[in-house]
Every structure is written in structure tokens, then in C-alpha cells.
C-alpha positions in Angstrom: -2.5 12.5 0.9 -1.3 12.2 4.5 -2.9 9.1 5.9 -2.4 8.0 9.7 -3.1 3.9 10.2 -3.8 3.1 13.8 -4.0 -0.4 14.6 -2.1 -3.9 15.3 1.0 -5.4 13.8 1.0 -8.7 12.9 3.9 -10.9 11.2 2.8 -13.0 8.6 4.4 -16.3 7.7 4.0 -17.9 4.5 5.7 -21.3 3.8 5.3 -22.4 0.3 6.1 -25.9 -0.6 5.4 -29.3 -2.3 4.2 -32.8 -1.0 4.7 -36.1 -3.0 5.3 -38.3 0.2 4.4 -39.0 3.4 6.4 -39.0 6.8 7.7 -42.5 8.1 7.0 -41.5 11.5 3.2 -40.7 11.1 0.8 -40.7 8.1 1.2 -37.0 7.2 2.5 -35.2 4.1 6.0 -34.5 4.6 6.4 -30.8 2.4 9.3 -29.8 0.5 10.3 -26.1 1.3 10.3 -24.0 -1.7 10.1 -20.4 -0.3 9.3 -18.6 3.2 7.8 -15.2 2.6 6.9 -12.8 5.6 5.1 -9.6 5.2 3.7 -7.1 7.9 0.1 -8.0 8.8 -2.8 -6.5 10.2 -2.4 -2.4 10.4 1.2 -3.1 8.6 -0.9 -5.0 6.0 -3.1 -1.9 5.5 -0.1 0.5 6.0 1.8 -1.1 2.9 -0.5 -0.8 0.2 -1.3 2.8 1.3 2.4 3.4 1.0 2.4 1.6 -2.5 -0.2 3.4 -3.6 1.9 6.5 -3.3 0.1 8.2 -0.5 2.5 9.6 2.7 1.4 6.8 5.5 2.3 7.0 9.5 1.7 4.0 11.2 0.3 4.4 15.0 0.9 1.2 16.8 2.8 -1.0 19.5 6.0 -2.8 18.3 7.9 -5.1 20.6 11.6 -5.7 20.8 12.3 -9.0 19.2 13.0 -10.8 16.1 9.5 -10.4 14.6 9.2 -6.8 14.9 12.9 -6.9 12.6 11.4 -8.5 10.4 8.4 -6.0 10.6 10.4 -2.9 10.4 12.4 -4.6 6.9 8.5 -4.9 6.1 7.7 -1.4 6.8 10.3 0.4 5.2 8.6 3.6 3.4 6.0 4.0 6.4 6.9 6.1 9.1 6.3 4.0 12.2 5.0 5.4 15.0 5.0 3.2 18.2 4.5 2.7 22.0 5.4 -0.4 23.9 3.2 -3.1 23.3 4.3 -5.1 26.5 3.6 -8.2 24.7 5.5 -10.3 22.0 5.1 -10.1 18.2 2.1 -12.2 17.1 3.3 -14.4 14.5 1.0 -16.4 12.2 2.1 -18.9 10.0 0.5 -20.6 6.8 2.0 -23.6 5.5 0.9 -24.1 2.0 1.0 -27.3 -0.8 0.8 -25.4 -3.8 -2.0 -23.0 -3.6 -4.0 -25.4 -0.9 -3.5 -24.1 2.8 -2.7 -27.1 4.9 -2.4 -25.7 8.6 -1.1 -22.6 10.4 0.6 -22.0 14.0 0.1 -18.8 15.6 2.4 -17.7 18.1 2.2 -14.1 20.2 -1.6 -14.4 20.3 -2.8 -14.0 23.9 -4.5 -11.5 24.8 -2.2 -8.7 25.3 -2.3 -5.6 27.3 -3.1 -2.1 26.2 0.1 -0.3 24.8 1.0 3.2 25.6 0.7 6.0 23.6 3.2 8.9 22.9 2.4 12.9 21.9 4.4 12.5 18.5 1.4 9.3 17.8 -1.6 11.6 19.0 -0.4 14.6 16.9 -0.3 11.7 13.7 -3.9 11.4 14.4 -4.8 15.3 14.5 -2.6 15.7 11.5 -4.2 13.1 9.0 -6.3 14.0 6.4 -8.0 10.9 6.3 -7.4 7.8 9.1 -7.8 4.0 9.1 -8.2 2.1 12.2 -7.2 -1.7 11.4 -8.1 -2.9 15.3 -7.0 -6.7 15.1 -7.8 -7.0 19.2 -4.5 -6.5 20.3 -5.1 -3.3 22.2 -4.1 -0.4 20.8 -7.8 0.5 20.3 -8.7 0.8 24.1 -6.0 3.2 24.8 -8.3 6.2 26.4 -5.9 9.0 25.0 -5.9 7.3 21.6 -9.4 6.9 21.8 -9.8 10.7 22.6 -7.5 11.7 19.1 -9.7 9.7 17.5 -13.0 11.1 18.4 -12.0 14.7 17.8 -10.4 13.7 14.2 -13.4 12.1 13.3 -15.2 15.5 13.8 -12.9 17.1 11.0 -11.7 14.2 8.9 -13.3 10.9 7.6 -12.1 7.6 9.8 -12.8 4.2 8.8 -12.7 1.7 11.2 -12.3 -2.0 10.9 -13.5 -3.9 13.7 -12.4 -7.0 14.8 -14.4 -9.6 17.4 -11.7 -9.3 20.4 -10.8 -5.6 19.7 -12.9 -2.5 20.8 -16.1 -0.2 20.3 -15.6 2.7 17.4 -15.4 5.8 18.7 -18.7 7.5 18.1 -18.9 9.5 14.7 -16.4 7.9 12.6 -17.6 8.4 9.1 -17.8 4.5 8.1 -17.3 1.1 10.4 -16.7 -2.1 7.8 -17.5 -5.2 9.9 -17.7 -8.4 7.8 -21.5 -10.6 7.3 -20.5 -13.0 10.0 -19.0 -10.4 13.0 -22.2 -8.3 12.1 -24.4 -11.6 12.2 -22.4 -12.8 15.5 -22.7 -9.1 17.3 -26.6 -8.9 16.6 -26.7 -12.8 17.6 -24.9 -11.6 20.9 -27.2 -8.9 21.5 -30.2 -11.7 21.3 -31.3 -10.2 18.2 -31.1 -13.9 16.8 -34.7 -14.2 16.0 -35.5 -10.6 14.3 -32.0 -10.5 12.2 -32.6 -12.0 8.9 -29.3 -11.0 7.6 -26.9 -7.9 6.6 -29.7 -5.6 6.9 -30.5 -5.8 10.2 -27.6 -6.6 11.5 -26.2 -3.4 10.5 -28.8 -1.7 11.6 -28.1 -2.8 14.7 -24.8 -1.8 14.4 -25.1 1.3 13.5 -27.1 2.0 16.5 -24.4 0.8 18.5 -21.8 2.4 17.6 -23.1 5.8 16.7 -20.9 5.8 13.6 -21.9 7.7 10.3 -22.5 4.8 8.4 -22.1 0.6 8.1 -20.9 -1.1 5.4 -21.0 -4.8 5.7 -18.8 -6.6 3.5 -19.9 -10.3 2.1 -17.1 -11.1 0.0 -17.8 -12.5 -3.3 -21.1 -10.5 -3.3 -20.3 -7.6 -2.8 -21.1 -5.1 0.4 -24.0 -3.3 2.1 -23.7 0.1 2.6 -26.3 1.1 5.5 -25.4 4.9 5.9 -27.7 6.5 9.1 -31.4 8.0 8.3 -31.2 6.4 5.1 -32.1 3.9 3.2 -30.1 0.6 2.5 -27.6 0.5 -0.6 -26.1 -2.8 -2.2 -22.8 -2.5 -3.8 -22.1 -5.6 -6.1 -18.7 -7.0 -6.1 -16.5 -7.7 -9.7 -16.7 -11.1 -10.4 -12.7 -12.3 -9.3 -11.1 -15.8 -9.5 -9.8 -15.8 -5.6 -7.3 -18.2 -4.8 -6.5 -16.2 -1.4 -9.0 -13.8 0.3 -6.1 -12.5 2.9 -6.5 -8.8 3.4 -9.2 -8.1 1.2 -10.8 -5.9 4.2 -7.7 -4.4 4.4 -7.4 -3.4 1.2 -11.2 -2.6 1.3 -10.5 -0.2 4.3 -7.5 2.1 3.0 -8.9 2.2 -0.5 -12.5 3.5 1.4 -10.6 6.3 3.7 -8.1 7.2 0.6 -11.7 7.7 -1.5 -13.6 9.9 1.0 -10.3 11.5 2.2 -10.3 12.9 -2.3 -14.0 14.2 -1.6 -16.0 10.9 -3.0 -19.7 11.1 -1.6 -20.0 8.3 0.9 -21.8 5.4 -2.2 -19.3 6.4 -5.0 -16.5 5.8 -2.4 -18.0 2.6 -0.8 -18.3 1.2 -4.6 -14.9 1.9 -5.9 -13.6 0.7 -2.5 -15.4 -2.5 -3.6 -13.6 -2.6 -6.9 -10.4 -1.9 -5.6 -10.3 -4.8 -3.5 -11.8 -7.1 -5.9 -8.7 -6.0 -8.0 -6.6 -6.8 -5.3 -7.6 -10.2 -4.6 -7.7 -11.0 -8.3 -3.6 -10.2 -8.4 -3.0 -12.6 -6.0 -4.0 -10.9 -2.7 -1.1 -10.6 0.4 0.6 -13.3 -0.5 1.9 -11.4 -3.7 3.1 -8.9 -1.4 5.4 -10.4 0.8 9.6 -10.5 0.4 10.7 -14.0 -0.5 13.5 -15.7 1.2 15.0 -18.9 -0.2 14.6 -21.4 2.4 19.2 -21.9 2.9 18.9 -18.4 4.7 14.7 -18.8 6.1 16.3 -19.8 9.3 15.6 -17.4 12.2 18.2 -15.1 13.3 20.1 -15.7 16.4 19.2 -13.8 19.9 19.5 -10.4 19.3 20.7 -10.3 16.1 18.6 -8.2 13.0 17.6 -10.3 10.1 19.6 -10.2 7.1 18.2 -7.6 4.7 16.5 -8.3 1.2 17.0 -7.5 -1.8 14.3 -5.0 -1.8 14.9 -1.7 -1.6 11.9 0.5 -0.7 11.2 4.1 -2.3 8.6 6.6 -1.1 5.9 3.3 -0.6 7.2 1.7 -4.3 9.1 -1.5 -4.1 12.5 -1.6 -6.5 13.6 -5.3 -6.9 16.7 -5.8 -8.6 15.8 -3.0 -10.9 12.9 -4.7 -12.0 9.9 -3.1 -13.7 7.6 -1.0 -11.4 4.6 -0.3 -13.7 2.0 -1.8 -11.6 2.3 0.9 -8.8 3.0 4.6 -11.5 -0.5 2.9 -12.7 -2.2 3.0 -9.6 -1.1 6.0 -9.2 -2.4 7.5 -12.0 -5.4 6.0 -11.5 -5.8 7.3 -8.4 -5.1 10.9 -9.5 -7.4 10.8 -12.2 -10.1 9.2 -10.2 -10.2 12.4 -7.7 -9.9 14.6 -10.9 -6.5 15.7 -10.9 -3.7 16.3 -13.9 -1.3 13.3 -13.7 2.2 14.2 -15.2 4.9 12.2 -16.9 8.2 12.8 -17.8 11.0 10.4 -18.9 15.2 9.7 -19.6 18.0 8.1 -18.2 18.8 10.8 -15.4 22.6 9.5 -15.2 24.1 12.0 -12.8 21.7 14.3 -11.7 22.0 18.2 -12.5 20.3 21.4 -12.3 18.9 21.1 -15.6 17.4 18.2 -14.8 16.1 19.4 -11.1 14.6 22.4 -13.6 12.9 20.3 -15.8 11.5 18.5 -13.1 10.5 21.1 -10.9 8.6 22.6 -13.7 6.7 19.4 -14.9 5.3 19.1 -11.4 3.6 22.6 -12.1 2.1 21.4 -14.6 -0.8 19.1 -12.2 -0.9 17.1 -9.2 1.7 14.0 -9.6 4.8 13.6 -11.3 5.6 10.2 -12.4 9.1 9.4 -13.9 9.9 6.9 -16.5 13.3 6.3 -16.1 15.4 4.2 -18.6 17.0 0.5 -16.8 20.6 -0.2 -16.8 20.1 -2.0 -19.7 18.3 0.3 -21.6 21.1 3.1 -21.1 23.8 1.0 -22.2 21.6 0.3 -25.5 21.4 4.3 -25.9 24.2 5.5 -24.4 27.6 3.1 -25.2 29.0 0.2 -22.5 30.4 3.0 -20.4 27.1 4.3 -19.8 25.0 4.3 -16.9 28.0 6.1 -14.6 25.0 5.7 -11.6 23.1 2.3 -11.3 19.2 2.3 -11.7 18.7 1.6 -7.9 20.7 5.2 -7.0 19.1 7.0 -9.8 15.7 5.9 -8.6 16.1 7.0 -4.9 18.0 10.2 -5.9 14.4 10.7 -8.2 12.3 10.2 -5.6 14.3 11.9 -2.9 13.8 15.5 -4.9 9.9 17.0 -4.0 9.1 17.3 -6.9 8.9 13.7 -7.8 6.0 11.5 -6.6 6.9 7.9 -8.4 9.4 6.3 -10.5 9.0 3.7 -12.9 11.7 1.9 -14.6 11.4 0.3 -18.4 13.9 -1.5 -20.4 13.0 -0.7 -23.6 14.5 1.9 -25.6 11.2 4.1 -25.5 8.8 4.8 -23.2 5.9 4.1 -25.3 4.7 1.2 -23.2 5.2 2.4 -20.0 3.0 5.3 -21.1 0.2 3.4 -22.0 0.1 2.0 -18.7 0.2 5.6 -17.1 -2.0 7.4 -19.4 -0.3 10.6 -18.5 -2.6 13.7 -19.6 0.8 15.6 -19.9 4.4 14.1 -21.0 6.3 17.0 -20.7 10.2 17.0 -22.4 13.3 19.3 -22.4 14.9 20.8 -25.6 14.5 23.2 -28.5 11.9 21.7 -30.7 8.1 21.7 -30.6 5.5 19.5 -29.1 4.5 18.5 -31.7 7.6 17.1 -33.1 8.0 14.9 -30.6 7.3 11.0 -31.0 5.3 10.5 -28.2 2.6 13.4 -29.2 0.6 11.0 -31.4 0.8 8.3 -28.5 -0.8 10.6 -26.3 -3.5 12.3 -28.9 -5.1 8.8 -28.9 -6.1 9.2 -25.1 -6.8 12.9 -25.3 -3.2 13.8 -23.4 -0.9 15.9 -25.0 3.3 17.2 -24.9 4.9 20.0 -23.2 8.6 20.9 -23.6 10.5 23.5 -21.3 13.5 25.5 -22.2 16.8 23.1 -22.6 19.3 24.4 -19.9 22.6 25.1 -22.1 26.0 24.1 -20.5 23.9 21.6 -18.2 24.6 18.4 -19.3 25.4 15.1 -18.0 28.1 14.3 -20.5 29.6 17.7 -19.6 29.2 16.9 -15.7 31.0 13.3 -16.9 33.8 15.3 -18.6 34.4 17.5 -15.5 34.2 14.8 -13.1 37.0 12.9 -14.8 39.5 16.2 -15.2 39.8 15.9 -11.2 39.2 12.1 -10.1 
């Protein structure tokens, strides 16, 4: 699904640390650095787990020229970024944390900034979207009049969700949900002296809904839940999973995405509130933002010098999926899948070591995808080759096999295993099709009793003879 974000970028600072002493100079805890980690914030925040969850994200926004936005644009790799001059510096906010406990944060680039230009290529991002976010932190982006203007005449056509922020501006009229939170909705009814008739959500998004003109309300009140107040009807309470939260950072952006990706599939507007609820109850419960961001060791946490780019991580991002020293990447094929099946499509699955690529195996591939409406890849580690093949095998390292996988159409996620068989990884997936190349039947093959047990069942297409990577090896080495 093509999904535009327009909003603000923020840089978000997490310093992780212990205290077992205090500072000779003043009675305060003197931390121990353990980790910095910095991840893209705000619209970025939003843009990210769109892009994780496997969905082709553009990111409308203002981006400044300094070190924050370098460390925003390592952040952002796998969303297509999409920005005018924001005239203003990077906000930065910072968290400095004992353990799990937050202790204080700085924010730097906060003022009040002024409204960023726009460019055609951002507009036509926002008449091309099938579904839209709009993550307004305030900063401006909001109150540009021809972005403003897109917005309106996509939310005739497509659904927009809009989350509000205090500082930031109206919704357009007619976008299909607004999400403001209990205490902005309490504060704007307060504001419109509405103080003595609101009694709580209810009214206040009542009022809201007035306001703004929008299709719907849905007023989030974190552990319980949301209230979904859509216009000429009645009120609709959506209970929230009971989580264990030990962060609540970017639960409404997560809320948000996860609403526009559901109505964007078709969902009628209560279905797609609820699961919207779930998914961000899910989210918190896996540690939130925090678990998002890249981790530097705190010898190379120092900023860069004056003009000088950041020095990259170790992470190395693929169509929205993060690889990380060829670690495993279950947890996004899964959502994936999930989010295939939840709109009622066929989600494929194929798997092998892919050492080399070849026609055979862009064949194989090509026709798999055929076969529904995402193709995830289980592709054997290093490791696992080695184990299968002999020492001399893989020829191309699980990093470069991945990208050259996910760089073919055809493919829509990769996820790497080290065991010797996929069984595992597929029981994550729950593919309803595992198709295979070769000569023998479906039925033959050791993964079609695997599959039986969730109702999925194996394909195989033709083997492509003289199309091998052994041969490819063989030929390679007659002319290096």
C-alpha cells in the first residue's frame, strides 16, 4: 500500500545509563553511560513502523541542514523523504534514563518555528496515496495553505487520519478520522468554556467533532482503551488489551498508521478503530520506541564535528525491514503476514539459500508471487549455508543476498533463519502457500504436513535445468 506521512520530524535522544553515586559538586546522581540511541521522531516515528510493516511510505515534511537531520536521514533509510525548508533547526529531545526510570530530558530546536515550504513532487505524494497520515507535532508543516489544499481534496477520495497536536493546526474538513488524546480533547472543550457541561471523552468529542468537520473522533485514553465518536451516530467504546507498559512513547503514533493502513485495506470505520487499538497495545507491550532506535556505544556517541555526516551504523535498511548483522528478522515477515491476512489476502512463502542469484531463481520467484498478494522469503544465514553447503559456501554474504532479494519486484520481505530448515520461521509466518522448485510432488515435501496443521498447503514449479548456482560457481571460476 502506498502511504504518504505528512507531518514533523523530530530527533529523539535516548541516553541509557546507571547510577550508584552521587556527584561531589551537587547532591545529584552522577549516571554511568551505557548506550545513546537516536531514532526519528514525530512523523519519522510514524513513517518507520509503516515502512517496517512493509507498506511503500513517502514522508512529506521540513528537514533542516544540520547534524540532527543526518542523523534523521540514517533513521529514515527505506522511506522516501520528501521535504521543504523548514527554516528552523532540528528539534532534538533528549531522555536521560536510570534503568527503565526517566530522570530528566533537554529539548533543543523547540521554538516555535515558521511554516516550511512546500514543493509539487510533495503535493503530488499527497494526491497519489492511497491512504495518508498526518502526524502534526506543531512545528508547521500543517498550516502550509497549499498543503492544506492537497489534503482536503485527498480526503475526498482516500481516508486521512490526523493526529493533532496542542500547538499545531485545525484538520482539514472531512478527513475520515481525527485521534486527539482524553487530555487535548478535555483541554480544547475546556478552552472553548465548555468546562461545566463536558463530563469527559463523550462530550469532549463531540465537541470536536463539530469543530473540525471531520468524519469521525476517536479519543484515545491509554490503558483503557479509545472512544470512537463517528458523526450522526452513536458513541462506540473500544477496550484496550491489558499490556505491561514500561514506556508509552509513540503509542499514538503507532495508533495512527495502524488506523490509516486498516481503513486504507477497506476495514469499516469500528473494526479498524479496534484493531488499531490492538496494534498499538502490541506495540507498547514490545517495548515501545525505545526498542526501535539504533544503538551507539557511548566511545563513538559523541557528536560529529561541523559539517561532517555521522558515522553510519551497522544497520542496513531493506524495503522498511531492518538487517542487523544478519540477525534474525521474524518479527517484521510476521507482521506482514498478519497484515495480509487481516485484509484477506493469500500470503506466500518461499525459501533457500539464494547464493548467486539466477534466472531460475528470478522464475521461481516471479511465479510464487502469482500465486497471492505478498511474497515473503526465508532465506538461509551464513551460518546455515555453510552447515548445508561445505566451508566454501555462501560465495555472497546474507546482507547482499538479502538486498539483491528484495531489490527484484517480485519480493515483498526477507527473513533470515539459521537453522537448517525453515520449519520455525514458518510457524511464525503461517504462509497459506510455501511454494518450492524441483521435480517431485507437493506432497512429498517435508514442509506439507507443517502447513496441513494451519490449513496452508505446497506448490512446486518446474525446476529450470542448466540453471544452477553450482553451475554459475563453476563458470565463474573458468574466467576469474
Amino acid at each position: 500500500m502506498r502511504i504518504t506521512v505528512v507531518g514533523d520530524l523530530l530527533l529523539d535522544v535516548d541516553i541509557n545509563g546507571t547510577a550508584t553515586r552521587l556527584s561531589p559538586d551537587a547532591p545529584v546522581p552522577v549516571v554511568d553511560v551505557a548506550d545513546v540511541r537516536r531514532r526519528a521522531g514525530g512523523a519519522g516515528l510514524v513513517a518507520t513502523l509503516l515502512a517496517r510493516d512493509g507498506h511503500e511510505v513517502t514522508l512529506v515534511t521540513a528537514l533542516a541542514d544540520d547534524d540532527g537531520a543526518s542523523h534523521l536521514r540514517l533513521a529514515l533509510a527505506g522511506v522516501s523523504v520528501l521535504a521543504g525548508a523548514p527554516l528552523a533547526p532540528t528539534p532534538t529531545k533528549t531522555r536521560v534514563r536510570i534503568g527503565t526510570h526517566p530522570m530528566v530530558r533537554f529539548d533543543q530546536g523547540c521554538a516555535p518555528a515558521p511554516v516550511p515550504s512546500s514543493t509539487g513532487e510533495m503535493l503530488a505524494a499527497i494526491g497519489s496515496a492511497d491512504a495518508i497520515v498526518v502526524a502534526d507535532y506543531g512545528r508547521g508543516i500543517t498550516a502550509n495553505t497549499d498543503i492544506r489544499s492537497a489534503l482536503t481534496d485527498a480526503a475526498r477520495h482516500v481516508p486521512v487520519v490526523w493526529d493533532p497536536h496542542p500547538a499545531g493546526s485545525q484538520p482539514v474538513e472531512g478527513v475520515a478520522v481525527v485521534t486527539p488524546n482524553l487530555s487535548e480533547a478535555l483541554a480544547s472543550a475546556k478552552a472553548a468554556g465548555l468546562e461545566g457541561a463536558c463530563a469527559g471523552a463523550e462530550e469532549a468529542g463531540r465537541h470536536l467533532l463539530d469543530k473540525w468537520g471531520s468524519r469521525s473522533v476517536l479519543v484515545t485514553r491509554g490503558e483503557d482503551g479509545a472512544l470512537l465518536l463517528p458523526a450522526g451516530s452513536p458513541p462506540q467504546a473500544i477496550p484496550a488489551p491489558a499490556t505491561n507498559v514500561t514506556d508509552p512513547c509513540g503509542a499514538g503514533d503507532r495508533l495512527a498508521g495502524s488506523l490509516a493502513t486498516h481503513l486504507g485495506r477497506g476495514l469499516d470505520l469500528w473494526l479498524a478503530a479496534a484493531r488499531a487499538v490492538e496494534d498499538a497495545s502490541a506495540f507498547l507491550a514490545a517495548g515501545g520506541a525505545a526498542s526501535l532506535a539504533e544503538t551507539v556505544p557511548p566511545a563513538v556517541a559523541a557528536e560529529p564535528e561541523p559539517g561532517q555526516a555521522p558515522t553510519a551504523s551497522p544497520v542496513v535498511e531493506l524495503k522498511g525491514l531492518e538487517l542487523v548483522d544478519a540477525t534474525d528478522l521474524r518479527p517484521d515477515g510476521i507482521r506482514l503476514a498478519r497484515s495480509v491476512r487481516d485484509s484477506g489476502g493469500t500470503v506466500v512463502a518461499t525459501g533457500g539459500c539464494f547464493d548467486l542469484l539466477h534466472a531460475g531463481h528470478a522464475r521461481t520467484l516471479a511465479a510464487a508471487r502469482s500465486m497471492g498478494d505478498c511474497l515473503i522469503v526465508c532465506l538461509n544465514s551464513d551460518e546455515s549455508v555453510r552447515r548445508l553447503k561445505g566451508a566454501h559456501r555462501p560465495i555472497v554474504s546474507v546482507e547482499d543476498r538479502a538486498e539483491l532479494l528484495l531489490a527484484l519486484e517480485c519480493v515483498d520481505a526477507v527473513v533470515v533463519f539459521g537453522e537448517d530448515t525453515p520449519e520455525d520461521c514458518l510457524r511464525g509466518i503461517r504462509p497459506d502457500i510455501w511454494v518450492k522448485g524441483g521435480d517431485y510432488t507437493p506432497e512429498e515435501l517435508p514442509e506439507a504436513r507443517l502447513l496441513a496443521g494451519w490449513g496452508g498447503r505446497c506448490v512446486t514449479v518446474p525446476f529450470h535445468p542448466a540453471r544452477s548456482t553450482s553451475g554459475l560457481a563453476a563458470a565463474l571460476a573458468k574466467v576469474s
